[in-house]
C-alpha positions in Angstrom: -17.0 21.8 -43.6 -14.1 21.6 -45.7 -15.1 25.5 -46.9 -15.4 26.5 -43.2 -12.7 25.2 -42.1 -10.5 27.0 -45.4 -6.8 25.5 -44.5 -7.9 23.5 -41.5 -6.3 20.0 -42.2 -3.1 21.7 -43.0 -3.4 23.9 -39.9 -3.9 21.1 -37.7 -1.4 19.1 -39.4 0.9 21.6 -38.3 -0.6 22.0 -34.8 0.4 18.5 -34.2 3.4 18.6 -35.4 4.4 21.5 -33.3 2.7 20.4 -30.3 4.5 16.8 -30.6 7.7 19.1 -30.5 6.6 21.8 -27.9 7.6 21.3 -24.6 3.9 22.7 -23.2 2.6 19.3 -24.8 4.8 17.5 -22.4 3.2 15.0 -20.0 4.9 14.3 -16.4 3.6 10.6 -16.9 6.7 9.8 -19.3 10.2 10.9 -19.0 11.4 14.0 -21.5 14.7 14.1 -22.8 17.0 17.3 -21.4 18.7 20.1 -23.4 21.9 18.9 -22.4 23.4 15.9 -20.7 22.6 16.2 -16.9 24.9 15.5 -14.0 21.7 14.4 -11.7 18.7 12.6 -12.7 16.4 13.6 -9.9 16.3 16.1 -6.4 15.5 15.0 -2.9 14.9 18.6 -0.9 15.4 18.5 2.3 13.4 21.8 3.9 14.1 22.9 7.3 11.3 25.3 7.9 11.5 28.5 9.7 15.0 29.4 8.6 18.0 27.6 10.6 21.1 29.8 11.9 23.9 29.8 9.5 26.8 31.3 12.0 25.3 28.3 14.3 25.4 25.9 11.7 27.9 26.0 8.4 29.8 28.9 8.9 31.8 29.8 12.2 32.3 33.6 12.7 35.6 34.3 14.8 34.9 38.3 15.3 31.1 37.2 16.3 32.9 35.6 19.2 35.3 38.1 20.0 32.9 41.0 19.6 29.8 39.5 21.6 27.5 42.1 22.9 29.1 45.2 21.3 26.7 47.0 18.0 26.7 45.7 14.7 30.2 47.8 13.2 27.7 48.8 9.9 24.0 49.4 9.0 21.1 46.8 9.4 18.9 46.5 6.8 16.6 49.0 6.0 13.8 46.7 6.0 14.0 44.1 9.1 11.2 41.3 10.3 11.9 42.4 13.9 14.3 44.6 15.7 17.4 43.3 17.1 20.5 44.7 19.1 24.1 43.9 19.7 26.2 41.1 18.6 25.1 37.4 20.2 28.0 35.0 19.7 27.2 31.8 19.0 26.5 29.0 21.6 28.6 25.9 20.2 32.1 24.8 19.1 33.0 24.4 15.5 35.6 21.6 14.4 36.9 21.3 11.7 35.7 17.8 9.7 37.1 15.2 6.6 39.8 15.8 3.7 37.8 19.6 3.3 38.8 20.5 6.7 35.8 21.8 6.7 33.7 23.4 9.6 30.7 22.1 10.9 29.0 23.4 14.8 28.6 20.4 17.3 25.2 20.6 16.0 25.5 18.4 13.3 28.1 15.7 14.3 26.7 12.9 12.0 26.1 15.3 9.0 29.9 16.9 9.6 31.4 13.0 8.7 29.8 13.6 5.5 31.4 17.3 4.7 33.7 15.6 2.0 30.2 14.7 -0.3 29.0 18.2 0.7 29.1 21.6 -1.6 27.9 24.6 0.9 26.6 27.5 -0.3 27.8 30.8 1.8 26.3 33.8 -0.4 22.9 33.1 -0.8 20.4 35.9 -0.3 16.7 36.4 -1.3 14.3 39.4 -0.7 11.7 38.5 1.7 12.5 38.8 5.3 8.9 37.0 6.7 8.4 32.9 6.2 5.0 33.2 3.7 7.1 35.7 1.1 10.5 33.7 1.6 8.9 30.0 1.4 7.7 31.2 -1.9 10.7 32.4 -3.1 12.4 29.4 -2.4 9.7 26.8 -3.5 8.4 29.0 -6.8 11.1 31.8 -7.2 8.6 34.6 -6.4 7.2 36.1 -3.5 4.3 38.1 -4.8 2.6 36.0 -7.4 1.6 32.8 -7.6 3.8 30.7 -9.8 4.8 26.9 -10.3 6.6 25.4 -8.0 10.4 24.6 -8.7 9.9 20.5 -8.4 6.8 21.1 -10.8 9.2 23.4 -13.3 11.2 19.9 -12.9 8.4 17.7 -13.5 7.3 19.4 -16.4 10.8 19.5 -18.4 11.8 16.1 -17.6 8.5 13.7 -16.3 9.4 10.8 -14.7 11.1 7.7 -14.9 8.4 5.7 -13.6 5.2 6.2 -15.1 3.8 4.6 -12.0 4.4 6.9 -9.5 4.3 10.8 -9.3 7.0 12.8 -11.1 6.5 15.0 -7.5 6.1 13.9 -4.2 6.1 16.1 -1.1 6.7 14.3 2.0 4.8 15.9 5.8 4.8 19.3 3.5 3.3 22.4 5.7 0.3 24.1 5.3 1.5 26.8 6.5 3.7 29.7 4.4 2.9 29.3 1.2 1.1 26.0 2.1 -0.2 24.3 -1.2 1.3 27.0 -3.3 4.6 25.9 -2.2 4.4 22.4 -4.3 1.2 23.7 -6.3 1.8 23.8 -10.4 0.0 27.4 -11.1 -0.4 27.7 -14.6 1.2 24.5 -15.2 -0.3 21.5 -16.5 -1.9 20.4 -13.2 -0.1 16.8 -13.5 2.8 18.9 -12.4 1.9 19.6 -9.4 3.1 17.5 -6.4 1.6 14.9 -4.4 1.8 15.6 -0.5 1.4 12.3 1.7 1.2 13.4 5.3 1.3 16.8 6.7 3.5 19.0 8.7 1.3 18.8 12.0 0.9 15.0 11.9 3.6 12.0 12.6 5.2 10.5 9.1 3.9 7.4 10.3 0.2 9.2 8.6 2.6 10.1 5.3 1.2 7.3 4.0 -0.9 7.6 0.0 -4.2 6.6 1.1 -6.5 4.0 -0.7 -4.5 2.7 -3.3 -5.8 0.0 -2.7 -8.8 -1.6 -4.1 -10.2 -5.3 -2.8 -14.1 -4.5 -4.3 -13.2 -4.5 -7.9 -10.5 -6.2 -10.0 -8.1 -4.4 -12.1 -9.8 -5.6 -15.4 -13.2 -4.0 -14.2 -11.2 -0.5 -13.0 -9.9 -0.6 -16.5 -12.9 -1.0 -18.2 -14.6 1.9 -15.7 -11.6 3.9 -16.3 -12.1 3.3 -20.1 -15.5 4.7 -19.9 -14.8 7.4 -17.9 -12.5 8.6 -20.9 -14.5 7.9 -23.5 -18.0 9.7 -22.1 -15.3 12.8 -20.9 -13.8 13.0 -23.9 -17.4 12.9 -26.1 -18.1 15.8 -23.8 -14.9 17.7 -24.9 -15.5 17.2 -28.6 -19.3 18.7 -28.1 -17.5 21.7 -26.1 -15.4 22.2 -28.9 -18.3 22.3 -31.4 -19.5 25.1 -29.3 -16.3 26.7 -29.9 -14.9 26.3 -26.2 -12.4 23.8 -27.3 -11.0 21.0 -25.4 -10.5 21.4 -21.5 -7.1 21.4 -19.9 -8.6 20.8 -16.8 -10.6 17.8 -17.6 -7.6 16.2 -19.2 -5.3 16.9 -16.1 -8.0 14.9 -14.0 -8.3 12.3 -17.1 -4.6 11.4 -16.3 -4.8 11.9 -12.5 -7.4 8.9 -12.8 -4.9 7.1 -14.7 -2.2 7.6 -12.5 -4.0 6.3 -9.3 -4.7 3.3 -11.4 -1.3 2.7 -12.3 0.1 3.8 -8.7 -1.9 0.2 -7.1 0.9 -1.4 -8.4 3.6 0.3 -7.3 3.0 2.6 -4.5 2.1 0.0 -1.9 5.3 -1.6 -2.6 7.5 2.0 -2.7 6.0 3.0 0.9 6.2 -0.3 2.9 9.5 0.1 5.6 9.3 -3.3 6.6 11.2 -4.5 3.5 14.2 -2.7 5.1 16.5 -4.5 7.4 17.1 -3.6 10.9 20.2 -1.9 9.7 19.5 0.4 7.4 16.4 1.7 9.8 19.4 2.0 12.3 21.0 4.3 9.8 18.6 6.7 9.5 17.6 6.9 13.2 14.8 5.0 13.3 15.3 3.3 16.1 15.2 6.5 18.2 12.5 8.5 19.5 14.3 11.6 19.0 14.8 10.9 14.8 12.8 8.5 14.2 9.6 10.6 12.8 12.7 12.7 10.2 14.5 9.4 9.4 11.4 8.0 8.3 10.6 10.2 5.9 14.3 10.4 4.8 13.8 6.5 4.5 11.1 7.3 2.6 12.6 9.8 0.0 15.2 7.3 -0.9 12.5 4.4 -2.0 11.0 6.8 -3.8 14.4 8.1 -5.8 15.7 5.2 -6.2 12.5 4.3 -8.1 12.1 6.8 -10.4 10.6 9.8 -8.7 12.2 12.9 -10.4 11.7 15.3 -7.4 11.0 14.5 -3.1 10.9 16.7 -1.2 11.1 16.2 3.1 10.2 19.1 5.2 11.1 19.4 8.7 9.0 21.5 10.5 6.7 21.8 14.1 4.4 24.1 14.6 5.9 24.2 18.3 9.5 24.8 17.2 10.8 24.2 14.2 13.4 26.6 13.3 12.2 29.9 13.9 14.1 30.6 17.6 13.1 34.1 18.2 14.6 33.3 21.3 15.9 30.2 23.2 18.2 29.9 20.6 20.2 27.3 22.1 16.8 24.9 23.4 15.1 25.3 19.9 18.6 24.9 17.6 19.6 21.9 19.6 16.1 20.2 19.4 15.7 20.5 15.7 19.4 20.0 15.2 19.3 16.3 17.1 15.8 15.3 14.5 17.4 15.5 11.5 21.5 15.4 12.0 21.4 11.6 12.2 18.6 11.0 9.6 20.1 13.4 7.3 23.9 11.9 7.7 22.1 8.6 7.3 20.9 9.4 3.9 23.8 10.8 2.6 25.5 7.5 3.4 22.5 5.1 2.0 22.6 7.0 -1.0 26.1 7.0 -1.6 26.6 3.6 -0.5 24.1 2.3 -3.2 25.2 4.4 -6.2 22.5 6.9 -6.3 24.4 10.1 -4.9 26.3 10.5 -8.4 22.8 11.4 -9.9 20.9 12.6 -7.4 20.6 16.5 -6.0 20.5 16.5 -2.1 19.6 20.0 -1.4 19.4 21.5 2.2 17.6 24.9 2.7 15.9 27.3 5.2 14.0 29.9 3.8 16.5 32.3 5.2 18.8 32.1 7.7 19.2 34.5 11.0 20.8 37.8 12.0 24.2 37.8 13.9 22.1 40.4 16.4 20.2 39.4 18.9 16.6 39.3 19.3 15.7 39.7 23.3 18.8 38.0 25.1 18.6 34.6 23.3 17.5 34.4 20.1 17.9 35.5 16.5 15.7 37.3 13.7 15.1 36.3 10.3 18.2 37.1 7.8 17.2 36.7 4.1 20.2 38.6 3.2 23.0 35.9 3.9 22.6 32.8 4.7 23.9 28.8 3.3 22.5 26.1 1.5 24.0 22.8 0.6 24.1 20.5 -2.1 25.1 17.3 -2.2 25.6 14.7 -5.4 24.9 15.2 -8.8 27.2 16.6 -10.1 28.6 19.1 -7.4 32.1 19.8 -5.7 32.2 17.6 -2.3 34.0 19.5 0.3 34.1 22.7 -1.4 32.6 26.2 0.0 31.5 29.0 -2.6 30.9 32.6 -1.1 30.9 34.1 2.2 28.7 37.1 4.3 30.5 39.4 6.2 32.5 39.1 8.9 29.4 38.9 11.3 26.8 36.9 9.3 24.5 39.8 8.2 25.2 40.0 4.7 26.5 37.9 1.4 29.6 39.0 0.6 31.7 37.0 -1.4 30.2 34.5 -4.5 26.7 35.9 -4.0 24.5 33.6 -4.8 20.7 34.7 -5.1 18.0 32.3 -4.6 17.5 32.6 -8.7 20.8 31.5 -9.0 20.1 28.7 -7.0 17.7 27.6 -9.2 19.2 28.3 -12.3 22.2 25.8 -10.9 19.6 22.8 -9.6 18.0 22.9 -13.8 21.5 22.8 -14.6 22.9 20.0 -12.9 19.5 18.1 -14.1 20.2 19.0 -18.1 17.7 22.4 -18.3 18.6 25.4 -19.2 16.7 27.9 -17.1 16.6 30.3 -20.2 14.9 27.9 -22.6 12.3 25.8 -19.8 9.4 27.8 -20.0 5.6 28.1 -20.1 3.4 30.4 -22.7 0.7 31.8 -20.2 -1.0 35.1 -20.3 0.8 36.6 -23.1 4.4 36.1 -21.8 6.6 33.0 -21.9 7.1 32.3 -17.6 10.3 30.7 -16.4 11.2 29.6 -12.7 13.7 31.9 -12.7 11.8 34.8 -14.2 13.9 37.0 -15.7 17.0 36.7 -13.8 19.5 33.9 -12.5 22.5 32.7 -13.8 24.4 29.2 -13.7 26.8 28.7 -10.3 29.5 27.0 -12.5 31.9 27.2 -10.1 30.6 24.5 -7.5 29.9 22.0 -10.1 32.9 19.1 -11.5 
């Protein structure tokens, strides 16, 4: 053996050395220390699908009002999702809001109180003007291949803080756009990979992590089944290796998935129960109306779940009905989706300030894109991936502060440009990772969420 094997003891001496100190050897069941000190320790996304207005939302356009129905004064984009015509002012008021003075539309009067905890994002452009391509983008960084998502980049570099709960949990995620690939790991080890509860086309009331519970057996027996599981799974590896396949990534990612629905009986049941919160609190995130109560639940939801040690949550809004995608009836659809989440969204803001967890924790808010200043039909808007806001909020960014601009109309970014790589160059950041140095050996090429492009938004951070 020793003759057929030449320098193998020294070889996989070495192999374990450098897989101890490789980050590919990481395991999302522990928490991994950063490259640097972070400013936030974790990332709840907030993902209003279908692509919300911007010059309805975050950023008032005077000449949009004064030049309503005349042409665009430049070019469209060559490529377009639809066609569109002249100039469509927008429907609501902006006021101006807190210390920042900063604008919000009368869509968002709960979330406006909160401008002063608040960095917005004017600049931000991607490439993909239809919701499957820009979805992708913004959950993975790419829009023709299927990558890692960004919370699974995020579980891989850092793990979790509570090894009894999922590094990544996606709350009523859609299935549509991207669907699975949107919180999917790729290439990955698969305990990246987020765990949805709900769906999209179902009440949150369903978001709930099923069986995790388990009155047949104790936990002693699970253990010992769960111990033989391993042991018979892990003979089977070893003969696979004497064959010369080698050990199976795949058979250790479900190996640890067993381990983790194990562990989660003690933890989960707890984490998802509401009726440990007072009537207050459910108050605060709307849960006492019909209008927000399905959103402030699973805003209610993404706070349990940060504040015990889930690295990344993410809470989609989106209706197969309406969501955010107003083609037309601008005003019905906007206002609608608007009075969901203001409340819920203003509500966790507050909860997580209130109780210390906003100073580490990354609220993000993001469309996939946001809409043309043109109008589609008489009432509605087209997709814009070429300008359009994000927020952040917490860990580590400027409250009350507003980076970029588009154009006078809304069309384009302008000013700080900010391209949805740079967006996620800034999120690793803020969380201690340096975009250029998180990355996976797959294929023959080291892969990175950012690819091969993105740089750090300094400027929006303290």
């Amino acid at each position: 053996m020793l003759c057929r094997s030449a320098l193998g003891f020294g070889s996989l001496a070495a192999a374990s050395l450098l897989a101890d100190a490789s980050p590919a050897a990481a395991s999302s069941s522990v928490a991994h220390a950063p490259h640097f000190p972070p400013r936030a320790r974790r990332v709840i996304f907030l993902f209003m699908k279908g692509g919300p207005s911007h010059i309805d939302t975050f950023e008032p356009k005077p000449l949009l009002d004064r030049d309503d129905g005349k042409p665009l004064p430049f070019d469209k984009p060559r490529v377009q999702f639809a066609p569109t015509g002249n100039l469509l002012r927008s429907p609501w008021k902006f006021q101006r809001y807190g210390e920042s003075g900063s604008a919000v539309s009368e869509l968002f009067p709960h979330v406006a109180r909160c401008v002063d905890d608040i960095c917005f994002l004017h600049g931000v452009y991607g490439t993909n003007a239809a919701h499957g391509g820009a979805s992708l983008k913004l959950h993975t960084g790419s829009d023709t291949f299927v990558r890692p998502s960004m919370g699974s980049w995020i579980s891989y570099g850092l793990g979790t803080e509570n090894a009894n709960l999922p590094a990544f949990i996606t709350i009523c995620p859609t299935l549509a756009h991207g669907g699975v690939k949107n919180w999917g790991s790729a290439f990955l080890p698969a305990a990246t990979q987020g765990t949805p509860l709900g769906v999209a086309s179902q009440p949150s009331t369903a978001a709930t992590m099923k069986y995790v519970g388990n009155d047949a057996l104790s936990p002693q027996l699970q253990r010992a089944q769960l111990d033989l599981v391993a042991e018979l799974n892990r003979d089977y590896q070893r003969g696979n290796g004497h064959r010369g396949t080698g050990p199976s990534d795949e058979l250790e990612a479900r190996l640890e998935s067993f381990e983790l629905a194990f562990r989660m009986q003690t933890e989960m049941p707890e984490a998802q129960d509401l009726s440990q919160e007072s009537a207050a609190t459910k108050a605060l995130y709307g849960m006492d109306e019909a209008a927000t109560e399905d959103f402030g639940r699973q805003c209610l939801l993404a706070r349990r779940f940060a504040e015990r040690g889930v690295r990344f949550i993410q809470v989609t809004h989106s209706d197969t009905d309406v969501q955010w995608d107003q083609h037309a009836k601008l005003k019905e659809g906007h206002s609608e989706n608007a009075l969901e989440v203001d409340k819920p969204i203003a509500g966790l803001l507050t909860d997580l300030k209130a109780r210390g967890l906003l100073e580490d924790t990354l609220v993000l808010w993001a469309g996939e894109f946001g809409r043309t200043p043109t109008a589609q039909g008489t009432d509605g808007r087209d997709h814009n991936p070429y300008g359009f806001t994000v927020w952040l909020a917490g860990g580590g960014v400027r409250g009350g502060y507003h980076h970029g601009a588009t154009d006078d109309y809304g069309f384009y970014a302008q000013t700080g440009k900010v391209h949805v790589h740079d967006l996620h160059a800034t999120i690793l950041h803020l969380l201690g990772l340096d975009h250029l140095r998180l990355t996976y050996r797959y294929s023959g090429r080291d892969f990175r969420l950012t690819d091969v492009a993105g740089h750090v938004v300094s400027e929006i951070m303290v």
